[in-house]
C-alpha positions as CSV (number, residue, x, y, z in Angstrom):
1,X,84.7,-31.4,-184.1
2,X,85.2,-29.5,-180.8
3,X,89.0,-29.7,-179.3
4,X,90.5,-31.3,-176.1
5,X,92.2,-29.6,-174.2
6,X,95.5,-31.3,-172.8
7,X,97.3,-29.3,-169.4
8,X,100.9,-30.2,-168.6
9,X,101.8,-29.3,-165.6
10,X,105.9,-28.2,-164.7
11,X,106.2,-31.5,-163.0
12,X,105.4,-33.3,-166.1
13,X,107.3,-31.1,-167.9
14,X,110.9,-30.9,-166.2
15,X,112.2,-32.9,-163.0
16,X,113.4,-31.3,-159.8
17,X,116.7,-29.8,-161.5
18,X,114.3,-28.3,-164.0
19,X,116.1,-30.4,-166.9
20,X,113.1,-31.6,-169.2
21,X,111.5,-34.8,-168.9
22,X,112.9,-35.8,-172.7
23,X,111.5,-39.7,-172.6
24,X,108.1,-38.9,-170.6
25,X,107.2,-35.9,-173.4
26,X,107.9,-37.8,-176.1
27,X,105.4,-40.2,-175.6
28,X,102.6,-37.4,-174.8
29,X,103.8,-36.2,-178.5
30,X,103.5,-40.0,-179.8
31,X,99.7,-40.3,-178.1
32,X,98.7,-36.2,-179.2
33,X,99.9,-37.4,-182.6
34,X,97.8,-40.2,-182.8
35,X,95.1,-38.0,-182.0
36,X,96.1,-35.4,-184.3
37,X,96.2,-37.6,-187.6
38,X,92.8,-39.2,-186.6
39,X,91.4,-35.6,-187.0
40,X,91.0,-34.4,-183.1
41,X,91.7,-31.2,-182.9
42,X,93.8,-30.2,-179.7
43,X,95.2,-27.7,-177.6
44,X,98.0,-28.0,-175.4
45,X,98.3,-25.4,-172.2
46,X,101.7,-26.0,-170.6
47,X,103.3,-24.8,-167.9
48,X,107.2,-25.7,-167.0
49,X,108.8,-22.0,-168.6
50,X,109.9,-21.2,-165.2
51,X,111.3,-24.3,-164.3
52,X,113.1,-24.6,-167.7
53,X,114.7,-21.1,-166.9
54,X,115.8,-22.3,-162.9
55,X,117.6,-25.0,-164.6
56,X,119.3,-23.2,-166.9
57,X,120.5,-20.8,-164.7
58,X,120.9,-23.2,-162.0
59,X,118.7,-22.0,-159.7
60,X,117.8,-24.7,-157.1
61,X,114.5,-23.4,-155.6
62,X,111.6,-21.7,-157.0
63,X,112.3,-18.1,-156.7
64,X,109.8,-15.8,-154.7
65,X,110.0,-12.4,-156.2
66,X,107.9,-11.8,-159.2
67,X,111.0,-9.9,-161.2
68,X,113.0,-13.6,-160.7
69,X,110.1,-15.2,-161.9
70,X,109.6,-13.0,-164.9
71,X,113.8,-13.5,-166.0
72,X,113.4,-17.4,-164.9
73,X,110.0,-17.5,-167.7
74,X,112.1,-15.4,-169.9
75,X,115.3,-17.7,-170.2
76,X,113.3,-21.2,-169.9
77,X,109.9,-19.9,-172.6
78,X,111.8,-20.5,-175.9
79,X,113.5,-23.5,-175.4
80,X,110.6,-25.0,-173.9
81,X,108.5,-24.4,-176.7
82,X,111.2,-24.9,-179.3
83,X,111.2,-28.7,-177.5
84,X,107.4,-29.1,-178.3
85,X,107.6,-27.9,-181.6
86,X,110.7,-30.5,-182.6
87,X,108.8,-33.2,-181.2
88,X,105.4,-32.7,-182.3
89,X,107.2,-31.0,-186.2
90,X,109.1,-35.1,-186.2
91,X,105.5,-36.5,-185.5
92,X,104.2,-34.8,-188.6
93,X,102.1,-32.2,-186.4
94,X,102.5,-28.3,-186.9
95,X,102.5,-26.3,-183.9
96,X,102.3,-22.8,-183.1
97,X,103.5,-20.8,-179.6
98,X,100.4,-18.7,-177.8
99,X,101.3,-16.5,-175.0
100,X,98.7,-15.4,-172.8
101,X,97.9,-13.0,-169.9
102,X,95.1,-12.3,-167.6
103,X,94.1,-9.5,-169.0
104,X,93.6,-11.5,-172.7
105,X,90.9,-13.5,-170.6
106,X,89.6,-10.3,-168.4
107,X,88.7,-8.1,-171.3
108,X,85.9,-9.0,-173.2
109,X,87.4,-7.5,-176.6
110,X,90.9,-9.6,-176.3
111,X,88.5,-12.8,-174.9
112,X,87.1,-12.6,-178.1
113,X,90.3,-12.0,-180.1
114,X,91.9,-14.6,-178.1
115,X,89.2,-17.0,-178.9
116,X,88.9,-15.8,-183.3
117,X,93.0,-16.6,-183.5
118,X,93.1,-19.9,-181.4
119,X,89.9,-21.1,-183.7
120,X,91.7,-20.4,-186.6
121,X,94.7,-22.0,-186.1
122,X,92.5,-24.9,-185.2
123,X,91.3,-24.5,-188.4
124,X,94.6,-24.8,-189.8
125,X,95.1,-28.4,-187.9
126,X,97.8,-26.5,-186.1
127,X,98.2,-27.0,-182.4
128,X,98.6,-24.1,-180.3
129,X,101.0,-24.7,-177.6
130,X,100.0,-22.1,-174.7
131,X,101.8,-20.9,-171.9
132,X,100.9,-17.4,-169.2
133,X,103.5,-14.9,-170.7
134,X,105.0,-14.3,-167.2
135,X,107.5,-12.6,-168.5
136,X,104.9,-9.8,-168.6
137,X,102.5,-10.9,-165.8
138,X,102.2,-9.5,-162.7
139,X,100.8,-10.9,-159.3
140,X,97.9,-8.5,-159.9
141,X,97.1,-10.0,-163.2
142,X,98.6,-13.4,-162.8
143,X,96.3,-16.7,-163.2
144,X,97.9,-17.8,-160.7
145,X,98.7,-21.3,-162.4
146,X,97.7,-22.7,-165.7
147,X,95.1,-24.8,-163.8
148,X,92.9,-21.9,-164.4
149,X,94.4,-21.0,-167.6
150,X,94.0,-24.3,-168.9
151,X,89.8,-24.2,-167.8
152,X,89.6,-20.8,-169.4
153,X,91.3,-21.7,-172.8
154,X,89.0,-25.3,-172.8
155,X,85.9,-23.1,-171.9
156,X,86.6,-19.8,-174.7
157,X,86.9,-22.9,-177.5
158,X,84.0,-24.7,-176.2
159,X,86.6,-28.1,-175.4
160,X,84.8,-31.2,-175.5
161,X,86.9,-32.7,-172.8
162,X,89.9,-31.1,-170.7
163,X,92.8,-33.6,-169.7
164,X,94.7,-31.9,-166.6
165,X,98.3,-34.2,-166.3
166,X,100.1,-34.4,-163.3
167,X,102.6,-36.3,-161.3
168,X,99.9,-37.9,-159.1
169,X,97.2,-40.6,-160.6
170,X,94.3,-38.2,-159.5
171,X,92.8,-37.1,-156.9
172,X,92.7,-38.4,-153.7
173,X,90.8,-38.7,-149.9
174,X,93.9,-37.4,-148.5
175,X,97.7,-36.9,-149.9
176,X,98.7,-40.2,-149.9
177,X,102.3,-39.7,-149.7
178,X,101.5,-39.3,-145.7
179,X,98.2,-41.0,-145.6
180,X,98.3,-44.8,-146.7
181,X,95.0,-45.3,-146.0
182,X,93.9,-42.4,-148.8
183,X,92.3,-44.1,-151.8
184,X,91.4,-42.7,-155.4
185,X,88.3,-40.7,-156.3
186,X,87.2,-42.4,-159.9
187,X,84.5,-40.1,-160.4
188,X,83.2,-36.9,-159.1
189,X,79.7,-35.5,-159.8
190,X,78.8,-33.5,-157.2
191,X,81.9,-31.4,-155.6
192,X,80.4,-31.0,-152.4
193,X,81.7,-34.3,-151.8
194,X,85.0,-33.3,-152.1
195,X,84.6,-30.6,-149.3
196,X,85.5,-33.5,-146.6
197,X,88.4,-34.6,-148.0
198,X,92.0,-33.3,-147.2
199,X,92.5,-32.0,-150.8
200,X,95.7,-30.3,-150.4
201,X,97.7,-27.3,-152.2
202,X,100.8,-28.7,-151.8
203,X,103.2,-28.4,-155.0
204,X,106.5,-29.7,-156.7
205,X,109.7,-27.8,-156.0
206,X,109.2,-26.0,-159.4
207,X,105.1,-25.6,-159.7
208,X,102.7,-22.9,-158.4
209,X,99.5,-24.9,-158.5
210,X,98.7,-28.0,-156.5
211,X,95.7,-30.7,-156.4
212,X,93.4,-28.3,-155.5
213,X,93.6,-25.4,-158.1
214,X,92.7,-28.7,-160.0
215,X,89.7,-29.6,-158.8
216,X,88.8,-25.5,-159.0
217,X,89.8,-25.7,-162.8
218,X,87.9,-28.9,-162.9
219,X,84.8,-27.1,-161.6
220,X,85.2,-24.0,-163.4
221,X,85.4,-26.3,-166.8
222,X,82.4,-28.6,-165.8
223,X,80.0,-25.4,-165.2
224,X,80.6,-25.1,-168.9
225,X,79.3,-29.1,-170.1
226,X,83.3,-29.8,-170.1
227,X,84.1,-33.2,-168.9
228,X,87.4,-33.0,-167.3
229,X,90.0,-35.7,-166.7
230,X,92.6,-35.4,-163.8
231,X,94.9,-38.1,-164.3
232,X,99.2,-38.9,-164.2
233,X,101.3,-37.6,-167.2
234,X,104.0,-40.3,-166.3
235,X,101.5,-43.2,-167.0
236,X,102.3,-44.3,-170.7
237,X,98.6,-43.7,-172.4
238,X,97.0,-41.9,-170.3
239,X,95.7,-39.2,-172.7
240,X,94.6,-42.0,-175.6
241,X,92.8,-43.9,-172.3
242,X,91.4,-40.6,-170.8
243,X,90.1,-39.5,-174.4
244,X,88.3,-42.9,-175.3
245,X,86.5,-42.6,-172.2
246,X,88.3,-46.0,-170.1
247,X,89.0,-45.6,-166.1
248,X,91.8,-42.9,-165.7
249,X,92.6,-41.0,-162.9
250,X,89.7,-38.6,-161.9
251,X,86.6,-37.8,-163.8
252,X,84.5,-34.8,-163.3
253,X,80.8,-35.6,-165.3
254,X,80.0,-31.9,-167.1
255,X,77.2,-30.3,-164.9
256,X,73.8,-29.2,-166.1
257,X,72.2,-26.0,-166.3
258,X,75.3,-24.5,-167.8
259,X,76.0,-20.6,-167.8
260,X,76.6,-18.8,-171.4
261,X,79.7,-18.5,-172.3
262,X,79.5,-14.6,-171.4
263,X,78.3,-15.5,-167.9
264,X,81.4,-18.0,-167.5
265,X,83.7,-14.8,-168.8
266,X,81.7,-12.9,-165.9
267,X,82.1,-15.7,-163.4
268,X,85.6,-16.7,-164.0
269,X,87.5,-14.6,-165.8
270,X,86.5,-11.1,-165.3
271,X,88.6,-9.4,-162.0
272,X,85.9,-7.8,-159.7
273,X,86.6,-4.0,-158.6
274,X,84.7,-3.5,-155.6
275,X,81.8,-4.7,-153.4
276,X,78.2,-4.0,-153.3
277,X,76.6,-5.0,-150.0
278,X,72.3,-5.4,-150.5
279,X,69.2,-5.9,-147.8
280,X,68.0,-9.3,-147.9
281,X,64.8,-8.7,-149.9
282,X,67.7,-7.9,-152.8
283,X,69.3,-10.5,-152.1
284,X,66.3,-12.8,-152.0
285,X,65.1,-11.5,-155.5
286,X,68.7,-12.0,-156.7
287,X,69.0,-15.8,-156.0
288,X,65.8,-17.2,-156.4
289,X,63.9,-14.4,-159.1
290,X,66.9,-13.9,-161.5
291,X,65.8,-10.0,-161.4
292,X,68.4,-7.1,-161.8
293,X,69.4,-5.5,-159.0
294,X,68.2,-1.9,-158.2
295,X,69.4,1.0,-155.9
296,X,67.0,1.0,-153.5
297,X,68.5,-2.7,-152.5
298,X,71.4,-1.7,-152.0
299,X,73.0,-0.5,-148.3
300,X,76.4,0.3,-149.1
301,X,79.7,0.2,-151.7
302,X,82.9,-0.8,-150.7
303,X,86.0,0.2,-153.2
304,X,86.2,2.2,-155.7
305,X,85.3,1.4,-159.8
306,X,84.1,2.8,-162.2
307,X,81.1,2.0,-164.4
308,X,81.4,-1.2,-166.5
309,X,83.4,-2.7,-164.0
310,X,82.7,-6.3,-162.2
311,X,81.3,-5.6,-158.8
312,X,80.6,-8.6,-156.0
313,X,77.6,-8.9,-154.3
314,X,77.0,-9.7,-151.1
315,X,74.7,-10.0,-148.1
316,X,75.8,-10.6,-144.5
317,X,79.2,-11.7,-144.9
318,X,77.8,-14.0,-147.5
319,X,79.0,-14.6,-151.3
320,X,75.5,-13.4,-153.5
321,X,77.1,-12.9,-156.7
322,X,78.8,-11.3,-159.3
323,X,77.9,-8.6,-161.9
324,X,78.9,-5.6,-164.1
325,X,77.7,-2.4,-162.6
326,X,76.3,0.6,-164.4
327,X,77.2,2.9,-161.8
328,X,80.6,4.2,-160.8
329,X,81.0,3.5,-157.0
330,X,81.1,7.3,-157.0
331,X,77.2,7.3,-158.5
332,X,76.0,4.7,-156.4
333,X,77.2,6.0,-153.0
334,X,74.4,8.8,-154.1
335,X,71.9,6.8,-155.2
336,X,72.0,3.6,-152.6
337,X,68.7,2.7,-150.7
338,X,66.7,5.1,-153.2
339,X,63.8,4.1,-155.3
340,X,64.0,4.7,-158.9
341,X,62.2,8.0,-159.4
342,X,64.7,9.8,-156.7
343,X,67.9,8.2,-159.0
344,X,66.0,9.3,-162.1
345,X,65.8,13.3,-160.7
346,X,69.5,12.9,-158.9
347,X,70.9,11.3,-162.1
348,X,68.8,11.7,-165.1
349,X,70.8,9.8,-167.8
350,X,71.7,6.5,-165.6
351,X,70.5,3.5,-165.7
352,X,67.2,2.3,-163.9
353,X,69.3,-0.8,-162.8
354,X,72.6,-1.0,-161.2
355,X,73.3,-4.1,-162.3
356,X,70.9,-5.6,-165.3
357,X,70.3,-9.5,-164.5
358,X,71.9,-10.4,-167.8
359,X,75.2,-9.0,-166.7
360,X,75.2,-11.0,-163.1
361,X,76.2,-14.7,-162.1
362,X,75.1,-16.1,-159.0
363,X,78.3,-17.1,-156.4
């Protein structure tokens, strides 16, 4: 049986003196026991280490700095797990603590291994409790929030639904603690419809994400056939309602014409290097006749990278794509605009492509 996925976001986690929300957890551990016991196997991606570590030490806003943020994850990271693992242990559920980084998801290698150890201890019937190890990220190699890292982890384990809690009961036209006349969105199946709405990226005191790194998470899961759910942690039964498929919050339908899981590594998860700018008949052939993309289309490289690194694509200001180059920027700054025989004779040993329409995602 393929997982769910269950995101807990620091609002639902600890209250604005970063004390945690004792009473409001318990009951997620009474409903992911329920689950558990029925033979669902889960994942729970939790943020709230920060804010854990700002009210132990007292510290009354979010700090800023990444060193603070690092020493805030450090102090609040073992208790907060320690709490999850005495509630879930009294509920009969094993856990186990996973701490990821960007670079786990970036590199294809760790992906993998990320993906072989989480499956296991699935296998187990132990829930792995996962948080970003900030105490080692970086704002270079950050997710950012675990909105992302929540759609990442539900699309390596191929999640059969992911459940994004928050503070709010979904998503809405507009915020609607200044709009009253905002309303909720039930269901979302197209997210160009969300593009006239006033989705905001306003946060709690203690969080780094907001409604819309949601919705990007949402989309980022749905590309991959994941169904996600954007409902309230603080409503008692959300998770059993959202799971059973009843009214709850916002649902995104999975999309069709899904990439392979590689492509969705390449599209999400892998960091891109440098920029590749192409004529339009490149271009052209790139959106609409899924073909590699050669040297001769290509009219000039921005950055520097080396060879295996994710380049993106683009003509005229605009977004083509996304792909691993076989060229060094180096190599193709000599080979640009030239037909395949001239690269051949200037490079002998590379590649005929620069980037092999297996290895690129379209924008």
């Amino acid at each position: 049986m393929a997982c769910i996925v269950v995101k807990l976001g620091s609002s639902i986690v600890a209250d604005v003196r970063g004390e945690v929300r004792a009473d409001v957890l318990a009951g997620i551990c009474d409903q992911l026991a329920e689950l558990h016991h029925a033979g669902q196997p889960l994942v729970v991606v939790t943020s709230g280490a920060i804010a854990r570590g700002m009210g132990v030490m007292a510290i009354p806003l979010r700090p800023r700095s990444v060193d603070e943020l690092q020493a805030a994850s450090a102090v609040g990271q073992g208790k907060l797990y320690q709490f999850y693992d005495r509630l879930l242990q009294e509920r009969g559920v094993p856990t186990a603590q996973v701490l990821l980084t960007f670079f786990d998801i970036s590199a294809r290698t760790h992906y993998l291994n990320a993906r072989q150890t989480l499956r296991k201890l699935l296998d187990w019937r132990v829930v792995p409790v996962i948080n970003e190890n900030d105490t080692t990220a970086t704002d270079e190699i950050s997710f950012g929030n675990n909105d992302f890292l929540a759609a990442q982890v539900a699309i390596l384990l191929g999640a059969r639904l992911l459940l994004m809690l928050t503070d709010a009961d979904g998503v809405y036209t507009a915020d609607p603690r200044v709009d009253r006349r905002a309303s909720l969105v039930s269901d979302v199946s197209d997210f160009e419809e969300l593009d006239t709405m006033h989705i905001g990226h306003a946060t709690s005191p203690l969080g780094s994400g907001g409604m819309r790194s949601k919705v990007v998470a949402a989309e980022m899961a749905t590309a991959a056939g994941i169904p996600t759910v954007i409902a309230s942690g603080l409503t008692s039964g959300t998770i059993l309602a959202a799971v059973s498929g009843r009214p709850m919050g916002t649902r995104f339908a999975a999309r069709e014409g899904r990439y392979s899981s590689f492509k969705l590594w390449l599209k999400y998860a892998k960091p891109v290097r440098g920029r590749i700018l192409v004529d339009a008949g490149a271009a052209r052939a790139l959106r609409e006749g899924g073909t590699s993309l050669l040297p001769v289309g290509i009219v000039d490289v921005a950055g520097e990278f080396d060879a295996g690194d994710a380049v993106e694509i683009a003509h005229d200001g605009d977004s083509v794509g996304k792909g691993i180059c076989n060229y060094s920027a180096q190599e193709l700054r000599q080979v640009r605009g030239l037909k395949s025989a001239a690269v051949r004779e200037l490079l002998p040993r590379a590649s005929e492509e620069a980037i092999h329409r297996d290895y690129f995602v379209l924008a």
